[in-house]
RODRENMI-854148 format. One line per 8 residues: number of its first residue (from 1); their letters; for each residue x negated, y negated, z negated of N, C-alpha, C. Coordinates in pm, 1 decimal. Example, Ala and Ser with C-alpha at 12.3 -4.5 7.8 and 13.67 -1.06 7.14 Angstrom:
// RODRENMI-854148
1> as> -1319.0 569.0 -780.0 -1230.0 450.0 -780.0 -1320.0 330.0 -780.0 ~ -1285.0 225.0 -708.0 -1367.0 106.0 -714.0 -1290.0 -3.0 -787.0
// end
This chain:
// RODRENMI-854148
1> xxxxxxxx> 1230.7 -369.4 -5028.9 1232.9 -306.7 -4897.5 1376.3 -293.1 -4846.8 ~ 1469.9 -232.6 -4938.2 1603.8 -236.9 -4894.6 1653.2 -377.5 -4852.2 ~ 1640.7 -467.8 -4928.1 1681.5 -618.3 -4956.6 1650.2 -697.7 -4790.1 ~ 1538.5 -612.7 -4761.1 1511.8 -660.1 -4635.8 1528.5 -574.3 -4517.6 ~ 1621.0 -464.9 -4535.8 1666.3 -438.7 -4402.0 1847.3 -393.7 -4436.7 ~ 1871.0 -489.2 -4568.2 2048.5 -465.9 -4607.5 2089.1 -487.8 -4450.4 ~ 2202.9 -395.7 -4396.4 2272.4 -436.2 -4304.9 2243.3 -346.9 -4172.2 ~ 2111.8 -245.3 -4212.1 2015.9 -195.7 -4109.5 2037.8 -107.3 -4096.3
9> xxxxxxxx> 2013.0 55.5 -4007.7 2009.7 186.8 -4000.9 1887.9 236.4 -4118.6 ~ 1944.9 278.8 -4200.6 1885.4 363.0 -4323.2 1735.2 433.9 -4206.9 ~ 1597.1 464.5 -4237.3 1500.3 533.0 -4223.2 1435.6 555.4 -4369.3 ~ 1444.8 667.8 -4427.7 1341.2 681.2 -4557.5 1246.7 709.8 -4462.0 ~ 1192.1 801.7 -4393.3 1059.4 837.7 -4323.3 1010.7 649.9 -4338.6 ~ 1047.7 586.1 -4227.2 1016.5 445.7 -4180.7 974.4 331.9 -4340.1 ~ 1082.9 368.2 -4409.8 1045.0 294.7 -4565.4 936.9 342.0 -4608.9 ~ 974.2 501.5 -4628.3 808.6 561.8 -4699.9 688.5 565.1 -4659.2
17> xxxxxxxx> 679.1 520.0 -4511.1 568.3 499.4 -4434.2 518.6 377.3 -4480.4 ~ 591.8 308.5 -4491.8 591.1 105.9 -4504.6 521.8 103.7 -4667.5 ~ 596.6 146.9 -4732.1 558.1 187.2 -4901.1 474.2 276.6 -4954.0 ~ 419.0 341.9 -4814.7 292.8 495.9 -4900.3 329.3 578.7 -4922.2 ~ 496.5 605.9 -4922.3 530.4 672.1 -5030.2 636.5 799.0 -4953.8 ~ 651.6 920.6 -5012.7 678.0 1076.3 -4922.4 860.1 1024.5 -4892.6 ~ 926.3 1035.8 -4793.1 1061.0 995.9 -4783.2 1170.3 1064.7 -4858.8 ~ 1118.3 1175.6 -4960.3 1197.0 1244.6 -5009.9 1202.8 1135.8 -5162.5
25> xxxxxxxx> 1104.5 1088.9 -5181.2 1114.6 969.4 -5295.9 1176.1 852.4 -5236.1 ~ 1169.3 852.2 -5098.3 1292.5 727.9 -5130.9 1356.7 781.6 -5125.3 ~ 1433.0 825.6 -5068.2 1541.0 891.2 -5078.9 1612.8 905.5 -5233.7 ~ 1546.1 982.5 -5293.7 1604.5 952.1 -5457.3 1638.5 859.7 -5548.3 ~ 1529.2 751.1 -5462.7 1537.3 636.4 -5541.2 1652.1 547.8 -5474.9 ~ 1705.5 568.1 -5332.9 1779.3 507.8 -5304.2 1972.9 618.4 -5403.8 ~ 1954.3 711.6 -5384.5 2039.2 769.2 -5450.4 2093.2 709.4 -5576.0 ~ 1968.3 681.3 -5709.8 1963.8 597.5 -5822.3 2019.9 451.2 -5778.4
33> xxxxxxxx> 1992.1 425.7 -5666.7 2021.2 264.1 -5678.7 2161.7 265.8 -5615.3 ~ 2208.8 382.7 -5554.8 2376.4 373.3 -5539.1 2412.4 399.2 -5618.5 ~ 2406.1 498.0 -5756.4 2398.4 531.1 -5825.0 2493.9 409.4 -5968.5 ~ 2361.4 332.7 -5944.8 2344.8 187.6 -6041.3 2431.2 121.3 -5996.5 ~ 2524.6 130.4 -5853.2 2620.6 16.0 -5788.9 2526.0 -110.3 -5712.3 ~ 2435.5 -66.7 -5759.2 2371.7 -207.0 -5668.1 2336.6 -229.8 -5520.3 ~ 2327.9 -80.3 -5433.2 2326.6 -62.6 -5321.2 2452.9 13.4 -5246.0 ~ 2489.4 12.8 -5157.9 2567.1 74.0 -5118.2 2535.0 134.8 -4905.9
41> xxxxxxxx> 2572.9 274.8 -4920.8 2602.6 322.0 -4773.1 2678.5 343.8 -4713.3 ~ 2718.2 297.2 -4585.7 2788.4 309.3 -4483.7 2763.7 401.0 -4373.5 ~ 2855.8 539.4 -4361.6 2828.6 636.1 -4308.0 2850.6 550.2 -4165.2 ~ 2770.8 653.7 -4055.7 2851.7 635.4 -3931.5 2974.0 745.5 -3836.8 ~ 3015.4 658.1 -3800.3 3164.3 722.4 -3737.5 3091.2 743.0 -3600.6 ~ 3208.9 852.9 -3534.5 3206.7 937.3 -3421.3 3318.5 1006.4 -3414.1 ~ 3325.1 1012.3 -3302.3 3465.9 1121.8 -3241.6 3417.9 1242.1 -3295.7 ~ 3347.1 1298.6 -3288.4 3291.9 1416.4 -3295.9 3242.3 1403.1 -3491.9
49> xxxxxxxx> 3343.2 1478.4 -3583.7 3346.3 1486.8 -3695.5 3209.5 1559.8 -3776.8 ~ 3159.3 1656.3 -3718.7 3059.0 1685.7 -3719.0 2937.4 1598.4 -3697.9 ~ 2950.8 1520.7 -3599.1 2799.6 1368.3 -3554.4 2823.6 1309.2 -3647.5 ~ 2908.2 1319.0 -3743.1 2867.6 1156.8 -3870.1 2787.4 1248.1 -3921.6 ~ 2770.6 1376.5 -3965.0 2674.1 1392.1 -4065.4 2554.3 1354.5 -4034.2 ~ 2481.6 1361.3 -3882.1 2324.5 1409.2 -3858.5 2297.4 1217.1 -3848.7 ~ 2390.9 1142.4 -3814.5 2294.8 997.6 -3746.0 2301.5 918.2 -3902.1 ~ 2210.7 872.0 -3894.9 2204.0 721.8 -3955.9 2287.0 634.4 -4005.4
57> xxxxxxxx> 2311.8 631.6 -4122.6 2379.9 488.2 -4242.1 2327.9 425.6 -4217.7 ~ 2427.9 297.7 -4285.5 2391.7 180.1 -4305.2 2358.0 114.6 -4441.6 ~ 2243.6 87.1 -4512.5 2253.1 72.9 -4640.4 2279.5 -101.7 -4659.4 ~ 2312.0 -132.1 -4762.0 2391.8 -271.9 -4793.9 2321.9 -298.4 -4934.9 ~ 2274.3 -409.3 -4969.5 2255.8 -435.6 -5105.4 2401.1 -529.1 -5161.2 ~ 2430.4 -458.4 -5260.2 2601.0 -458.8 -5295.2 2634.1 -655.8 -5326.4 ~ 2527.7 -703.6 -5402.5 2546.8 -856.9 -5446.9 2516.6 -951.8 -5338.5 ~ 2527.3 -1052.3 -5288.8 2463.9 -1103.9 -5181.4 2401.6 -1227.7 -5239.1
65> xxxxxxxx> 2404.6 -1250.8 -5389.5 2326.6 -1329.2 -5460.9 2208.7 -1233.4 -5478.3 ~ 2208.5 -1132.2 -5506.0 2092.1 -1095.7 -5535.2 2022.9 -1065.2 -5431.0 ~ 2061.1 -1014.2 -5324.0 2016.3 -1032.4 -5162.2 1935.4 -1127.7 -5169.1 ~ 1992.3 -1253.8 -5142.1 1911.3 -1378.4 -5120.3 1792.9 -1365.6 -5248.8 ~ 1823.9 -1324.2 -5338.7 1716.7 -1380.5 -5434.0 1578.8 -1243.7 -5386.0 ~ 1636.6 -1130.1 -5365.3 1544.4 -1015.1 -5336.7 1449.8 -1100.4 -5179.6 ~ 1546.3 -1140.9 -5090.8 1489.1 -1254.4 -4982.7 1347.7 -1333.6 -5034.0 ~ 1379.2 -1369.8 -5161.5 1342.5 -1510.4 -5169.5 1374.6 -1629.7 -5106.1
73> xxxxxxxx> 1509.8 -1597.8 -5055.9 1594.2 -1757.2 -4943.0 1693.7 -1825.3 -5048.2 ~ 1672.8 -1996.2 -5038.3 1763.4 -2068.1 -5115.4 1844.2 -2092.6 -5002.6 ~ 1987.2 -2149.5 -5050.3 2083.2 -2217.4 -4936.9 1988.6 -2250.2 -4838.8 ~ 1917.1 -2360.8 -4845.8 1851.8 -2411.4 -4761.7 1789.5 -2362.5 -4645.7 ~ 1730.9 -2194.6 -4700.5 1649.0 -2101.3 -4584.3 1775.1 -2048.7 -4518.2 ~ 1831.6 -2018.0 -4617.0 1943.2 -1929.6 -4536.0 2023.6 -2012.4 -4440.7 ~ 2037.7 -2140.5 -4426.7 2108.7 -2203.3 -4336.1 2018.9 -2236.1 -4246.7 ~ 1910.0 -2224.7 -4258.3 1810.1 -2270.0 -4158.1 1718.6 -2112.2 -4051.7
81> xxxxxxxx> 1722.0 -2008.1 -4135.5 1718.3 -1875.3 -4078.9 1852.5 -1808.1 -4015.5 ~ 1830.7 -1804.4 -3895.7 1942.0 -1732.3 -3831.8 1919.6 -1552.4 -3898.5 ~ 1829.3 -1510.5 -3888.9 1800.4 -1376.2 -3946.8 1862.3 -1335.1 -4097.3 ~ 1796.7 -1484.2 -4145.3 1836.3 -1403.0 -4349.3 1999.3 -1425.2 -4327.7 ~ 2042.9 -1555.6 -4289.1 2174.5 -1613.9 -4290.4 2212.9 -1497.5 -4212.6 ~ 2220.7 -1428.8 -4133.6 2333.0 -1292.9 -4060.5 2325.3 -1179.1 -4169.9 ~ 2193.5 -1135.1 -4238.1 2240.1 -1033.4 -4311.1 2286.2 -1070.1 -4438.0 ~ 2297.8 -1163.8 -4498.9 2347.2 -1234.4 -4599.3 2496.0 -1214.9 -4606.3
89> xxxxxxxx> 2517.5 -1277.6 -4443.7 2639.8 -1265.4 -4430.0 2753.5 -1136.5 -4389.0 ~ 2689.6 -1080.5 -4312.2 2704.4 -918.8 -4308.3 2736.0 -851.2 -4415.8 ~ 2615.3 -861.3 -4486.5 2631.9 -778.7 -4667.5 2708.8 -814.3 -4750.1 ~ 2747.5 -943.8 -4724.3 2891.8 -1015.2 -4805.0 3017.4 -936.4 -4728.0 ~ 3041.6 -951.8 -4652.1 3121.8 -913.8 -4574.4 3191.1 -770.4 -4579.1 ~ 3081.3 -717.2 -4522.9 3086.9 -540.6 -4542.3 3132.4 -492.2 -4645.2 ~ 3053.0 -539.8 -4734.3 3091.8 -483.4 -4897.9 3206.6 -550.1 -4945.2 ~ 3299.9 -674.2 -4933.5 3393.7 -749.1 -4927.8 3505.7 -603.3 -4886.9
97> xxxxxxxx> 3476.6 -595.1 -4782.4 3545.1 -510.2 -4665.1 3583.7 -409.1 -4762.3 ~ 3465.0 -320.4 -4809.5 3459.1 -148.2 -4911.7 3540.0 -217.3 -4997.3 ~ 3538.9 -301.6 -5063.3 3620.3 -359.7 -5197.1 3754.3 -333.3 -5167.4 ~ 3803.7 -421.8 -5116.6 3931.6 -411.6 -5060.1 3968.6 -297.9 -5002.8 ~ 3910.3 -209.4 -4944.8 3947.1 -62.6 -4900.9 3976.7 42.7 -5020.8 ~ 3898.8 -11.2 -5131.5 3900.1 88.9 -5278.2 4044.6 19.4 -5318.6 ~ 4064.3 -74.6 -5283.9 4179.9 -194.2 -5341.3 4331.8 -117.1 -5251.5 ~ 4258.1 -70.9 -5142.6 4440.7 -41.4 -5057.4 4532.3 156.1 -5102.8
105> xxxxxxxx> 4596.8 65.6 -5083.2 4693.9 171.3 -5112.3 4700.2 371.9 -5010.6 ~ 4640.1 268.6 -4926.9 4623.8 352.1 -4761.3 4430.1 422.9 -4789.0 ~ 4435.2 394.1 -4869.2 4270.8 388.6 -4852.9 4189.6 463.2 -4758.9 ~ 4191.4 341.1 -4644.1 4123.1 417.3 -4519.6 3962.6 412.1 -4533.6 ~ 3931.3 455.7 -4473.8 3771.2 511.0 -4446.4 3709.7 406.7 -4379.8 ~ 3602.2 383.7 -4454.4 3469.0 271.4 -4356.5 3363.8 323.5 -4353.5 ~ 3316.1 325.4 -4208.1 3212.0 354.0 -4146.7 3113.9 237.9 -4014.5 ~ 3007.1 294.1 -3961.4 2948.9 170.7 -3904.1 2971.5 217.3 -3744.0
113> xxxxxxxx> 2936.4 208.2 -3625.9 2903.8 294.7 -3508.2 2820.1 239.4 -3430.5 ~ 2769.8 298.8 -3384.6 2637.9 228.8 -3269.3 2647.0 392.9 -3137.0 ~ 2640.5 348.9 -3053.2 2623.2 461.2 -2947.3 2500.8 496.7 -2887.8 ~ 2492.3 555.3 -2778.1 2339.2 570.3 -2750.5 2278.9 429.0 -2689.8 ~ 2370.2 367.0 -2617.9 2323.1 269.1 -2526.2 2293.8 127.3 -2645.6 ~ 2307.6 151.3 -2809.6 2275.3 49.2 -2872.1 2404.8 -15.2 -2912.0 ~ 2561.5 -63.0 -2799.5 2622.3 -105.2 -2851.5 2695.8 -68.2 -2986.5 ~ 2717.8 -114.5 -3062.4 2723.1 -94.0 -3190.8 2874.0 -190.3 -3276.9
121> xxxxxxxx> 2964.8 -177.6 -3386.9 3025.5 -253.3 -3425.0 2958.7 -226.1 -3600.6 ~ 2965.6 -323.8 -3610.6 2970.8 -292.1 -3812.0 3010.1 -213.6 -3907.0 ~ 3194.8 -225.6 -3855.6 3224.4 -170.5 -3985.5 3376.9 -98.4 -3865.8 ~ 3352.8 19.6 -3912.2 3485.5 122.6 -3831.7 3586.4 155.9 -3951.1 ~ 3665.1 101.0 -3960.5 3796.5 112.7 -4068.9 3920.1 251.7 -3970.2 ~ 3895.8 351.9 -4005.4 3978.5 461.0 -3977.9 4085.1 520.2 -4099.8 ~ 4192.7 497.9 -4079.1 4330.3 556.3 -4150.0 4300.9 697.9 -4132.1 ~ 4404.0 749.6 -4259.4 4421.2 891.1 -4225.6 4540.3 924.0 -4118.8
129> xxxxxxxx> 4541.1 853.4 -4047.5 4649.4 882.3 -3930.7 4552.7 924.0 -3789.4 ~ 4448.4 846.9 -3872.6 4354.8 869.5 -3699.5 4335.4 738.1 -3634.1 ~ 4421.3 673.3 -3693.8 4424.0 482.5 -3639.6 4308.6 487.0 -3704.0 ~ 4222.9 365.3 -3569.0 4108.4 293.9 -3626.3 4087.8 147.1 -3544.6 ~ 4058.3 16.0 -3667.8 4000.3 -98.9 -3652.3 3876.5 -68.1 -3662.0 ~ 3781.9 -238.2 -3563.8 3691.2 -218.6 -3566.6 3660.7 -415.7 -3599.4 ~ 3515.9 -374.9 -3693.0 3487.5 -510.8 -3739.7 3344.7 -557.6 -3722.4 ~ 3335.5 -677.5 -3588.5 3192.1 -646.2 -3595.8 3158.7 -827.4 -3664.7
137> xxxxxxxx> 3075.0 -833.7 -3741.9 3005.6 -955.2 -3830.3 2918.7 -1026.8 -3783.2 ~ 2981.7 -1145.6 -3734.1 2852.9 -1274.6 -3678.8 2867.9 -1408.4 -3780.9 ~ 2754.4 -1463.8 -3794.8 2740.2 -1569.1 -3924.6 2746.0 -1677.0 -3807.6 ~ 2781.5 -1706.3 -3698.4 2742.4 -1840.3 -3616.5 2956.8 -1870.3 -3628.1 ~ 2949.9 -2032.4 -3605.8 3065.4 -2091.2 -3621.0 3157.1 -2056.9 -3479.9 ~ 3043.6 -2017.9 -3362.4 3079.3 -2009.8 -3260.9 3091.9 -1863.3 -3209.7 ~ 3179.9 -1800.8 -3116.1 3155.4 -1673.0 -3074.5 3191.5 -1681.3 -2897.7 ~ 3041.7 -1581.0 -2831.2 3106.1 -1549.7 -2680.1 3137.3 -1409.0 -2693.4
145> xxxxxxxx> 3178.9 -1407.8 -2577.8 3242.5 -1313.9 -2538.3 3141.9 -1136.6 -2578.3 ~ 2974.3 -1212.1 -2557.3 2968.6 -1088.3 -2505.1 2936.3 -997.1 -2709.6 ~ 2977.5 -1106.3 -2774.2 3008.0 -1054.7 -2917.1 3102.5 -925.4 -2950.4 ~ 3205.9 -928.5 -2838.6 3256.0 -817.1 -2839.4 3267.1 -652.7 -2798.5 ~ 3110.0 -680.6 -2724.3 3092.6 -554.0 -2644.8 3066.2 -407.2 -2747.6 ~ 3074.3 -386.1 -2806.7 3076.7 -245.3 -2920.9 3246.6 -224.1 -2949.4 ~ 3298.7 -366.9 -2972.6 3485.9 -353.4 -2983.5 3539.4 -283.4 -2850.6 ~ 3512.0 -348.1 -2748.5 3523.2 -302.1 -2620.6 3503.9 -172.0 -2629.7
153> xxxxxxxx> 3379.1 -115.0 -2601.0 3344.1 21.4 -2579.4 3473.5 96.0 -2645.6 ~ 3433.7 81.3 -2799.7 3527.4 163.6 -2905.0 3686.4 179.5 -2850.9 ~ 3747.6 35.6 -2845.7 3870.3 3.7 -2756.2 3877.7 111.2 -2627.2 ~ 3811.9 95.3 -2567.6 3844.7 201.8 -2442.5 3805.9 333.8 -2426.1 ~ 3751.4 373.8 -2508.2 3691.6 528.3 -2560.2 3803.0 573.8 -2655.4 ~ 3896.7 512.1 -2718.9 3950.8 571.8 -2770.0 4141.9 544.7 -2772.8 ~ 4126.8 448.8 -2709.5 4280.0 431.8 -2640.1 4375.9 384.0 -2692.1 ~ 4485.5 461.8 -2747.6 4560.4 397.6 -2842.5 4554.0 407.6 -2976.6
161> xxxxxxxx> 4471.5 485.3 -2986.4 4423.6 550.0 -3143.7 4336.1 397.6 -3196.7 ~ 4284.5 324.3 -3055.6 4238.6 204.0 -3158.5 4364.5 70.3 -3173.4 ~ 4355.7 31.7 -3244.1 4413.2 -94.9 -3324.5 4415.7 -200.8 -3269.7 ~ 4288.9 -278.7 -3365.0 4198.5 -355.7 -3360.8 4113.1 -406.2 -3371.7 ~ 4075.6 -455.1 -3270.9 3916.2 -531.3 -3325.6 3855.7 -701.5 -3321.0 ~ 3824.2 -670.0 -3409.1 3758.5 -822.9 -3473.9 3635.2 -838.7 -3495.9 ~ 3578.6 -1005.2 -3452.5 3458.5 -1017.6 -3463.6 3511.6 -1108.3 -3585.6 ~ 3428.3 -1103.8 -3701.3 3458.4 -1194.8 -3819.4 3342.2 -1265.5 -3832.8
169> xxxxxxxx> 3403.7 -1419.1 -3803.3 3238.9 -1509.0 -3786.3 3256.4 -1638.4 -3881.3 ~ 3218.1 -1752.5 -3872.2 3196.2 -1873.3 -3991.8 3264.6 -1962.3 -3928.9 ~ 3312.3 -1922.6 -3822.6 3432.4 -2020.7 -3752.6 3541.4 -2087.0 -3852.7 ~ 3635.0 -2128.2 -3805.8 3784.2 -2208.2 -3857.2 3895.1 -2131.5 -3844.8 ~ 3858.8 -2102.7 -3700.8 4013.2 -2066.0 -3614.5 3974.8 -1927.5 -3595.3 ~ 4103.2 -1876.3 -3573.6 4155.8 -1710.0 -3525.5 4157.4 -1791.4 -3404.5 ~ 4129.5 -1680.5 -3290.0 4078.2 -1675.6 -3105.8 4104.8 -1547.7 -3076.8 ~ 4195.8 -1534.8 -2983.8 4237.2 -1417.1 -2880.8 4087.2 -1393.7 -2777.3
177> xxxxxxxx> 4081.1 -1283.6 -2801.0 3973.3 -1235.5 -2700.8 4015.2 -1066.0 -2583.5 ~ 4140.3 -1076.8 -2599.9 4168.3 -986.0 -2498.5 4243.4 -947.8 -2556.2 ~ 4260.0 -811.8 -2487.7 4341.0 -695.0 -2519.4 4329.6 -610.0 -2681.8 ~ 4378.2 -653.8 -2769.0 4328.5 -609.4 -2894.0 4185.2 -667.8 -2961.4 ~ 4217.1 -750.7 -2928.2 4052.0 -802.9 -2982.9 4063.6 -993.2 -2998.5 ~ 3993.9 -1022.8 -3136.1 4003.6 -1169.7 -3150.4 3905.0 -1184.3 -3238.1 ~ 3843.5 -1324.7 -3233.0 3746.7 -1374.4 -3368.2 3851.7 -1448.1 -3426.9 ~ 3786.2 -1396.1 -3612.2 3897.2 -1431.5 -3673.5 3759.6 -1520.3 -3804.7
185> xxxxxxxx> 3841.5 -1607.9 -3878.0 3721.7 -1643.1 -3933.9 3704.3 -1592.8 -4076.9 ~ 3609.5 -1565.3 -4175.7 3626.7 -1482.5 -4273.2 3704.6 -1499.9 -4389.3 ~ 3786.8 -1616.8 -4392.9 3898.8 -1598.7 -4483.2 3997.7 -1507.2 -4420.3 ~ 3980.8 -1487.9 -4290.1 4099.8 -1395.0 -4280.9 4080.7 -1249.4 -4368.4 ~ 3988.5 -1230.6 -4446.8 3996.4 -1106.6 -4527.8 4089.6 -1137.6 -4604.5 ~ 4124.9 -1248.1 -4687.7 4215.9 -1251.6 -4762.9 4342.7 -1335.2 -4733.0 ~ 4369.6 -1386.0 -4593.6 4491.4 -1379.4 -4562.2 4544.7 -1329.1 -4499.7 ~ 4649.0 -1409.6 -4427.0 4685.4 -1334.6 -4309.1 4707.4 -1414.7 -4198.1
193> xxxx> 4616.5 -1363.3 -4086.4 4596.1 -1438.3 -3986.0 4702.3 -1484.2 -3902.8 ~ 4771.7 -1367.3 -3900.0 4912.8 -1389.7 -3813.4 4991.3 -1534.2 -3838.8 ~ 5016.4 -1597.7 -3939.2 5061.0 -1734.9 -3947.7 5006.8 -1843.1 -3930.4 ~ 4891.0 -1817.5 -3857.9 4812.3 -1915.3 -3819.1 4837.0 -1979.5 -3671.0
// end
């Protein structure tokens, strides 16, 4: 059940409905399986320090081999499903992302955001300075514009306190997309884009 909504807004009610089962048991059982390292949650961010507690995580299944295999998708589905292939790639990604955040020296905070109107980014990387990037995850080689509308929002809601933002997609090339904002392609996790 997780395996198939890695990448999604956490509902135990919605799972335990789906499964029979009272949401206070999933709930535990999802606890055990963060627990085990094999799942992982992504709080959500808000201006308002208090609103991360009440909305909705993001839960992640931590392997993205075992993803696919919990799928049941070989290469083959997954390149041929736009659906499995985005959260595949997402859940690689994201959790890529937490790695390297446990890895920095700065160790800033990751979170997801979605607003009321739906726009949404992935992954909200906030410093303890109050600086915050924003990272939103597309598996297509190609990106438009309107890929950036959750960076946007975030970008202008919060001014100079934001950074940057990035759409990280299966592209080649790093692409300027405005004012603080570019698709970058997902090796840029481990380089550095700037010499490109």
């Amino acid at each position: 059940m997780i395996a198939a909504r890695s990448g999604s807004l956490v509902s135990y009610q919605g799972m335990g409905r789906d499964l029979g089962i009272d949401k206070n048991t999933v709930s535990a059982h999802v606890r055990v399986l963060e627990n085990l390292f094999l799942v992982r949650s992504l709080k959500p961010w808000s201006v308002n320090l208090g609103a991360r507690q009440i909305k909705s995580s993001k839960l992640y299944v931590v392997d993205s081999g075992l993803l696919a295999h919990l799928l049941k998708a070989n290469a083959g589905r997954i390149e041929a499903d736009a659906a499995i292939a985005g959260a595949v790639f997402e859940s690689y990604a994201a959790l890529e992302m937490l790695r390297l955040a446990n890895l920095s020296e700065s160790e800033p905070s990751l979170y997801h955001y979605r607003d009321k109107q739906g726009r949404e980014v992935d992954v909200v990387i906030e410093a303890d300075s109050g600086a915050v990037a924003g990272v939103e995850i597309k598996s297509s080689v190609s990106i438009a514009g309107d890929a950036f509308a959750g960076l946007r929002r975030l970008r202008d809601k919060l001014g100079a306190r934001f950074k940057l933002g990035v759409v990280l997609y299966a592209g080649e090339r790093t692409l300027p997309f405005g004012d603080r904002l570019a698709a970058v392609p997902m090796a840029g996790l481990w380089t550095d884009q700037r010499r490109r």
